[in-house]
Structures are given as C-alpha cells and as structure tokens.
C-alpha positions as CSV (number, residue, x, y, z in Angstrom):
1,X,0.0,0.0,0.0
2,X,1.7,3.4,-1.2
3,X,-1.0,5.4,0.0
4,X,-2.0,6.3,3.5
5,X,-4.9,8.1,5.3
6,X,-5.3,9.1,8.4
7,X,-7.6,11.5,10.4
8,X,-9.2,12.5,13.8
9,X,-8.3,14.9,16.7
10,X,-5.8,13.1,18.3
11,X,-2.9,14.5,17.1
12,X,-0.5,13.1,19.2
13,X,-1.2,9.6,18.0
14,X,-1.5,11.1,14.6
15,X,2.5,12.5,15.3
16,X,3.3,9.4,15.9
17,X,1.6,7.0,13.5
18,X,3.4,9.7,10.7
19,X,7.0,9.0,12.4
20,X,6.9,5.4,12.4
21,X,5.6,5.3,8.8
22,X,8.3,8.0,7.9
23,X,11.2,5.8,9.7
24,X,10.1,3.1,8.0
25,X,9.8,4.3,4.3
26,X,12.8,6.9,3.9
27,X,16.6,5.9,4.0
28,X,17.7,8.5,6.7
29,X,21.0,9.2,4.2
30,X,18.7,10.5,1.5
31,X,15.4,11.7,3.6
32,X,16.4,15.9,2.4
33,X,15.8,14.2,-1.3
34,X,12.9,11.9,-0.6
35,X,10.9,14.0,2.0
36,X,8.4,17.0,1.3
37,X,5.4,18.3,2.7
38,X,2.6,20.5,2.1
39,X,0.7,22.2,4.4
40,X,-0.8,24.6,2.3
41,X,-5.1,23.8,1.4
42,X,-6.1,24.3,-1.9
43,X,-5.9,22.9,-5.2
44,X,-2.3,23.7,-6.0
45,X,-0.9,21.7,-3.3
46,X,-2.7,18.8,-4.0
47,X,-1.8,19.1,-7.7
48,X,1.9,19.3,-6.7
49,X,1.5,16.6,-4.0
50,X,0.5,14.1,-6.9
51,X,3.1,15.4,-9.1
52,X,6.0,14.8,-6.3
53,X,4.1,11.1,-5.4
54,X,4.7,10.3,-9.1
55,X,8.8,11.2,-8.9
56,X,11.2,8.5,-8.8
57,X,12.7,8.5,-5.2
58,X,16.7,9.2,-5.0
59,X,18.8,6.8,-3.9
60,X,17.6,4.0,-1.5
61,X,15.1,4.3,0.4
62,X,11.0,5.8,-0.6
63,X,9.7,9.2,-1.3
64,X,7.5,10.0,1.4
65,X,5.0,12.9,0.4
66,X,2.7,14.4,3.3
67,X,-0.7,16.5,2.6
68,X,-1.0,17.8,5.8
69,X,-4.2,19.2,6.9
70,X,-5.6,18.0,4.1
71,X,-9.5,18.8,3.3
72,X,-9.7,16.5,0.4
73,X,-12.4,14.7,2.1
74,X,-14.5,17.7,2.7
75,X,-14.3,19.4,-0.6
76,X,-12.8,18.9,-4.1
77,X,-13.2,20.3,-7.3
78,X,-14.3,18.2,-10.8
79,X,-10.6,18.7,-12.2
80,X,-9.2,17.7,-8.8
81,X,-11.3,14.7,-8.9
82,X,-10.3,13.9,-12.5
83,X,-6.3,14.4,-11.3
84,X,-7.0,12.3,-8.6
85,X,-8.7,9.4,-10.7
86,X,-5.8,9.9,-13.0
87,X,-2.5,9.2,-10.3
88,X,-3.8,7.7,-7.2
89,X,-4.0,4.2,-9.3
90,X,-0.4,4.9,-10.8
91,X,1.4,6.1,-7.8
92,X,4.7,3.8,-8.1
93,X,5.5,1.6,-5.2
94,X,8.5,3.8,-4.7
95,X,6.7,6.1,-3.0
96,X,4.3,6.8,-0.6
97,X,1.5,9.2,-0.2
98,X,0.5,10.4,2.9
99,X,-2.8,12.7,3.7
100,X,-3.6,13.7,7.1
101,X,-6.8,15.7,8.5
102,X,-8.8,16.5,11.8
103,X,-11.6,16.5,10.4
104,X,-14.1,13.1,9.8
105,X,-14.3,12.5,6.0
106,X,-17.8,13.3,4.0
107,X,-18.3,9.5,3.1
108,X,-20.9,11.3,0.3
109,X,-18.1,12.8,-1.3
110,X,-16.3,10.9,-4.6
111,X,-12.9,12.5,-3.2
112,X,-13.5,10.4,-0.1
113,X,-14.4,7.1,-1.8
114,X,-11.6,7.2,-4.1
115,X,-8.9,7.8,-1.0
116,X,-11.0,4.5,1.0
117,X,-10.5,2.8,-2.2
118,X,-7.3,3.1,-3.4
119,X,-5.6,4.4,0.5
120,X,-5.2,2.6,3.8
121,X,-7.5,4.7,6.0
122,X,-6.7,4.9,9.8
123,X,-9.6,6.8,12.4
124,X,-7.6,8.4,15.4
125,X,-10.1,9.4,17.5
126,X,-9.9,10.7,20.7
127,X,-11.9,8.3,23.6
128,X,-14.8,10.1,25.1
129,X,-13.6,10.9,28.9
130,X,-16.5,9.6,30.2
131,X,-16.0,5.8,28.7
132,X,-13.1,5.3,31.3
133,X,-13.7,1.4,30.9
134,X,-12.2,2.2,27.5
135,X,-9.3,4.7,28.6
136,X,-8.1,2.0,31.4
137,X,-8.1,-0.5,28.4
138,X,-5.6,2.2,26.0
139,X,-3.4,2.8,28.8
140,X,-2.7,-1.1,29.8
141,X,-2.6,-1.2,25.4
142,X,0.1,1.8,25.5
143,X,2.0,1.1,28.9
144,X,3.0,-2.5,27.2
145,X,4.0,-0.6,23.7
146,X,6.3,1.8,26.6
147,X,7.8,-1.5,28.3
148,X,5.3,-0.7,31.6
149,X,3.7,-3.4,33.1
150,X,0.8,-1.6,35.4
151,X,-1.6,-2.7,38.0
152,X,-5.1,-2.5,37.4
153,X,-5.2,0.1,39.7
154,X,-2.5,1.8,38.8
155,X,-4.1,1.9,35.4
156,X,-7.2,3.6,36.7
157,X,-5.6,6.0,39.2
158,X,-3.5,7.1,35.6
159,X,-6.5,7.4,33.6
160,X,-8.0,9.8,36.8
161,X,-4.9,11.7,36.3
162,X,-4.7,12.3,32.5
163,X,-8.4,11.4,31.0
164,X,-7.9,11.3,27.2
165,X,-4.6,13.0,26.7
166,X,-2.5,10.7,24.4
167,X,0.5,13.1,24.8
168,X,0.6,13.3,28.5
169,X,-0.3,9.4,28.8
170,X,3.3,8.4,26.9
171,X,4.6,10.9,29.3
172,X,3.7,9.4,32.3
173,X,4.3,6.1,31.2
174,X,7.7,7.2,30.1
175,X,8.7,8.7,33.3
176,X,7.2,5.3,34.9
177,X,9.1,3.2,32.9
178,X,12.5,4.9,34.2
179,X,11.0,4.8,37.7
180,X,10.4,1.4,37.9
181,X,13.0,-0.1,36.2
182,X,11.4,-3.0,35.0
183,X,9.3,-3.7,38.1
184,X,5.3,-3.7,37.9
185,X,4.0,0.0,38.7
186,X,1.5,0.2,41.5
187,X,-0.6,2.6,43.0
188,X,2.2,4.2,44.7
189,X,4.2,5.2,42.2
190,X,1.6,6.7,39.7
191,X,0.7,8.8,42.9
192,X,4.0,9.9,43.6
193,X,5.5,10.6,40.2
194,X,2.0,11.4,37.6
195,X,0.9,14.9,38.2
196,X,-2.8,15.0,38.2
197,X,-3.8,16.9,35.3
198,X,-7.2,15.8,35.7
199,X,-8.7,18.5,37.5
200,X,-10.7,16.7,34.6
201,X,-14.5,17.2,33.7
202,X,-15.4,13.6,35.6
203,X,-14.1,15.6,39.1
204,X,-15.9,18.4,38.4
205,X,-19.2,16.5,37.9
206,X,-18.5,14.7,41.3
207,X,-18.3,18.5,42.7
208,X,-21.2,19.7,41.0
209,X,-22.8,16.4,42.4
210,X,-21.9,17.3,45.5
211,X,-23.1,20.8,46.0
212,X,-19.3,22.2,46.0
213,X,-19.4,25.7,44.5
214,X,-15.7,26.2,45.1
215,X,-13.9,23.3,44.3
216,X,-16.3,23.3,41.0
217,X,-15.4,26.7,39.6
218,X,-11.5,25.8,40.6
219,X,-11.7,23.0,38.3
220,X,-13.2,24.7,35.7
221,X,-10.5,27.4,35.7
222,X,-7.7,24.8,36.0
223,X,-9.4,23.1,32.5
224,X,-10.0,26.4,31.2
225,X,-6.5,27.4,31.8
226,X,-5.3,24.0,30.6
227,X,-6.4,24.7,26.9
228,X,-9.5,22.2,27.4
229,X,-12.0,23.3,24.8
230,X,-15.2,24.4,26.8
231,X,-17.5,22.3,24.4
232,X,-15.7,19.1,25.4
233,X,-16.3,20.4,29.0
234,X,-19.5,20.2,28.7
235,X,-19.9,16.7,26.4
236,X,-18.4,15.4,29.3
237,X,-20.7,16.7,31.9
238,X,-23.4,15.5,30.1
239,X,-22.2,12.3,29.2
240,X,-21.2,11.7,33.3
241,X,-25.0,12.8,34.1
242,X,-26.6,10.6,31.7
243,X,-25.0,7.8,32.9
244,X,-25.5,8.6,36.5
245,X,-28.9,8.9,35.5
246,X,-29.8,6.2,33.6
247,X,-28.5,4.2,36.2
248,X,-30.4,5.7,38.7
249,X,-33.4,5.0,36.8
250,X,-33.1,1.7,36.1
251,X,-31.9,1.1,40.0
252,X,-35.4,2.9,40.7
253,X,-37.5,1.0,37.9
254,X,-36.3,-2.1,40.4
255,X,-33.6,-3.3,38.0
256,X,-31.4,-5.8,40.1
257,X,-29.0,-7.5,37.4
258,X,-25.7,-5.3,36.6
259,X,-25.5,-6.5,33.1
260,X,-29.0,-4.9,32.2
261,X,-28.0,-1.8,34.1
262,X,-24.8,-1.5,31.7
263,X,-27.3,-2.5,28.7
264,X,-29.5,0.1,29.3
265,X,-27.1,2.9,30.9
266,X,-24.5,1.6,28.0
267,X,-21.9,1.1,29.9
268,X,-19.4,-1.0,28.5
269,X,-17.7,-2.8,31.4
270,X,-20.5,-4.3,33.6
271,X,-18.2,-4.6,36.7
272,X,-18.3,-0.6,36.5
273,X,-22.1,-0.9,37.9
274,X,-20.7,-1.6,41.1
275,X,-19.3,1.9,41.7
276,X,-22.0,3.6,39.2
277,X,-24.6,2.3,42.4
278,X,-22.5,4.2,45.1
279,X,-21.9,7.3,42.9
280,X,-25.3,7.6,42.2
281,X,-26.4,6.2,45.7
282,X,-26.7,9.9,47.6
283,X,-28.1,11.4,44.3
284,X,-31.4,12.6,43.8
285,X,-33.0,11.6,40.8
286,X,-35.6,14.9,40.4
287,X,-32.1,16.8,40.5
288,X,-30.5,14.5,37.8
289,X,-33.2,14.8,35.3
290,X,-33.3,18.6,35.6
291,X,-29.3,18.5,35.3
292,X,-29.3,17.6,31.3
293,X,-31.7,20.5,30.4
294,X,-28.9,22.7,32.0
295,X,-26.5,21.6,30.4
296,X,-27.9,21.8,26.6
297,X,-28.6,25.1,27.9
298,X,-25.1,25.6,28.6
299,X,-24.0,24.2,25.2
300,X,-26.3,26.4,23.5
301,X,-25.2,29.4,24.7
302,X,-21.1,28.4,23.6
303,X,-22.4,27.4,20.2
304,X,-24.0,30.5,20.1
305,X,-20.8,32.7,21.1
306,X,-20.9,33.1,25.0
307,X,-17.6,33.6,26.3
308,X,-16.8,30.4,27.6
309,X,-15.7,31.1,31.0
310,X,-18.3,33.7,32.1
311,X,-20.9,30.6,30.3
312,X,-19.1,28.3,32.3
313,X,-19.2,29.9,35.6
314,X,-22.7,30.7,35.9
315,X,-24.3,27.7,34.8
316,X,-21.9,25.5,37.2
317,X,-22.9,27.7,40.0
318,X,-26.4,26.9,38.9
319,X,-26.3,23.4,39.1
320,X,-24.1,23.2,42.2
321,X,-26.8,25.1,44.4
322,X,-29.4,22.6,42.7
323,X,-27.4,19.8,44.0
324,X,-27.3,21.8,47.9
C-alpha cells in the first residue's frame, strides 16, 4: 500500500503513527531528497503533492510525500477529482503518499471514496472521557507498547490523572518506565510521580454532584487554563449525568442485574455498575433529570458565542446550588 490516510483529533497519536511510517519508508541518508510536505489547502498543493508522489525516489530508500491538513475529504473540485482518478491508481511503489486531516471524512463525497478505495485509512479518534472502561483499556494497550507493566489500579488512578490525553499518557508512562525499572507499577508510584492533570470534567461533575461551588469553579479554571476546549467540558458533563442517571433510573424502575443496568445505561464494562450504584447512591433523581436541560442550555449558549468562561461559571454555579 503506497497510500495512507489518516484523520481524527488526536494529534498526538497522529504524530506518531506519521514518524513510524516516515522511519520506516525513507533511508535517513537520502530523507532531504525523498521527503516534502505541504501544508498549504487548496488545489495547488494537492496538484503538486501528486506530481511529487509520481517522482522517482533518490537513492535508497522511498519518497514520502505528506498532505498535511488535508480537506480532500470535505471538498474537491471536478478537475481535482479527475487528477486524482488519473494518479492515485499509478502512484509507483516507490513512493508513498501520505494525507492527514482532523476532520471526519464526508463519506458522500467521490474524493473520499476514491482515498478508501485506493488508500489505507486509519480513524484516530480521541476516547470520550467519560467511557473510562475504554481509557483503562488504552493505557494497559500503550504502557505495554512503553515497556510498563501496570496494576489494574495503577491503570485507573493514571487514567483519573490524565483522562484522554494521548501526549501526556506516553509521558507518564515514560517517566514510569524509568522509575520502575522494569518492576510492575503500583498505585504508589503513579501517585507519587504522575501529576494530576485531571482537574478533569469527571471531578468536576462529582463537585457539582456534591453541591461544592468552590472546588467546581477551581476545576473549571484549572481546565480552562489547561487549553480544554469548553465544548468538550460540557460533552463530558453530560455524558457523566446521563450515565449517573440512567442508572439511577433503572436502579429505581427495580432493575437488580448489573449487566442490564450497563445494557441500558450503555456502559461498557458491567463490573463498572458496582461503583455507578454508590456514585449515584446519595443522588437525587428529580435533581438529575433537571441536570441535562442545564447543560444543553449551557451548550447552546457556547455554540451560540458566550464567552466560555463567564458561560461556564454561571451555569456550574447553577447546578451546584441545585445539588445543595
């Protein structure tokens, strides 16, 4: 396969997936010949992109060519479509064509069908922090790509402490692995040595939960000032609440079995019910089913423009003094 694909917001893992494909295609001695990028959108770059795919590499070794950013798969014009019919089926095995984007391709789109027919596509897709059964899962999956061997708690106290963050996650892990020294990493450790990050949207749920105004608005500061986009903020939120819940719901609709409590409050891992039942054990449900309407609210108003801390702030003050 000479052609690659790949897409989704985690960029990190994106980074990475491009250097391994780039150490394993290009001779290092003649990588300044072999290796070009365009980060430009438009037309032109993809025209020149195709042109540069269809050169003969120097030396040993591939060309790699990279379409960064690309927005093939959202728009393309009838003579790019035509170019792109033309080459991608005569792209030599000499080289290799590389298009990455953030964006989810338009699977209406002819651009689109040609790349998942003639390129190996590759979704990198950022886990919801709410699906934690997941997270726990892709930071046992990394820590053994690192050379960490973790405790099951040690993998959930990590995944409390960096949420979805690829980046940080091989970070942690890294500084594990040299911390440990080839020793399994425990509870201890990940508490001494990973600095919780995760002032994360899951803690502040537990504080709006709880009625605590202060440590709430903190939290959202510390994610504010931490880059986190308020949107995902409040995804979050709302995925946490829905959970909490359904789960409540069912609990109250006299639901005993744990596996139709996951079913119908789709969580993933059924053993996670166990935990769900005492989060949600202290909770009211009137005061859950008037949370979500609050939140949509909330998501509204940052769709609509609000500036996102002032949004923020008022409408976690508002559901903290529900919860009091």
């Amino acid at each position: 396969m000479s052609i690659y694909f790949y897409w989704g917001e985690d960029d990190y893992a994106i980074e990475r997936a491009v250097a391994q494909l780039r150490d394993r295609v290009l001779d290092p001695n003649w990588a300044s010949f072999n290796y070009t990028t365009y980060s430009e959108s438009g037309a032109d770059s993809v025209i020149k992109a195709l042109n540069q795919a269809m050169t003969p590499a120097f030396g040993t070794g591939q060309r790699l060519v990279w379409l960064v950013n690309s927005n093939l798969c959202q728009q393309a014009s009838q003579s790019l479509l035509a170019e792109l019919e033309r080459t991608l089926p005569a792209i030599p095995e000499t080289s290799v064509l590389l298009l990455t984007s953030s964006s989810k391709p338009d699977g209406r789109l002819k651009s689109t069908k040609l790349l998942q027919k003639y390129a190996q596509v590759q979704e990198f897709s950022l886990i919801p922090p709410w699906k934690t059964d997941l997270l726990v899962q892709r930071a046992k999956k990394t820590a053994a790509e690192v050379g960490v061997k973790l405790t099951d708690e040690a993998a959930e106290l990590l995944v409390s402490s960096v949420g979805n963050n690829t980046r940080q996650l091989f970070n942690e892990l890294e500084k594990l692995r040299l911390y440990a020294i080839d020793r399994t990493v425990d509870v201890a450790d990940v508490d001494a040595l990973v600095r919780d990050n995760a002032t994360n949207s899951l803690q502040l749920a537990s504080a709006i939960a709880s009625g605590d105004v202060g440590f709430a608005l903190s939290s959202i500061a510390s994610l504010i000032e931490r880059n986190e986009p308020a949107l995902k903020i409040v995804a979050t939120l709302t995925g946490q609440f829905r959970t909490w819940l359904w789960v409540k719901l069912t609990i109250a609709a006299g639901v005993r079995d744990d596996r139709e409590i996951a079913r119908a409050a789709e969580v993933h891992n059924p053993k996670r019910i166990y935990f769900l039942r005492q989060e949600v054990a202290g909770l009211n449900l009137w005061q859950l089913r008037q949370t979500l309407p609050l939140l949509l609210e909330l998501e509204v108003s940052l769709k609509q423009g609000a500036e996102e801390m002032s949004a923020l702030s008022s409408k976690i003050i508002e559901l903290c003094l529900l919860y009091q």
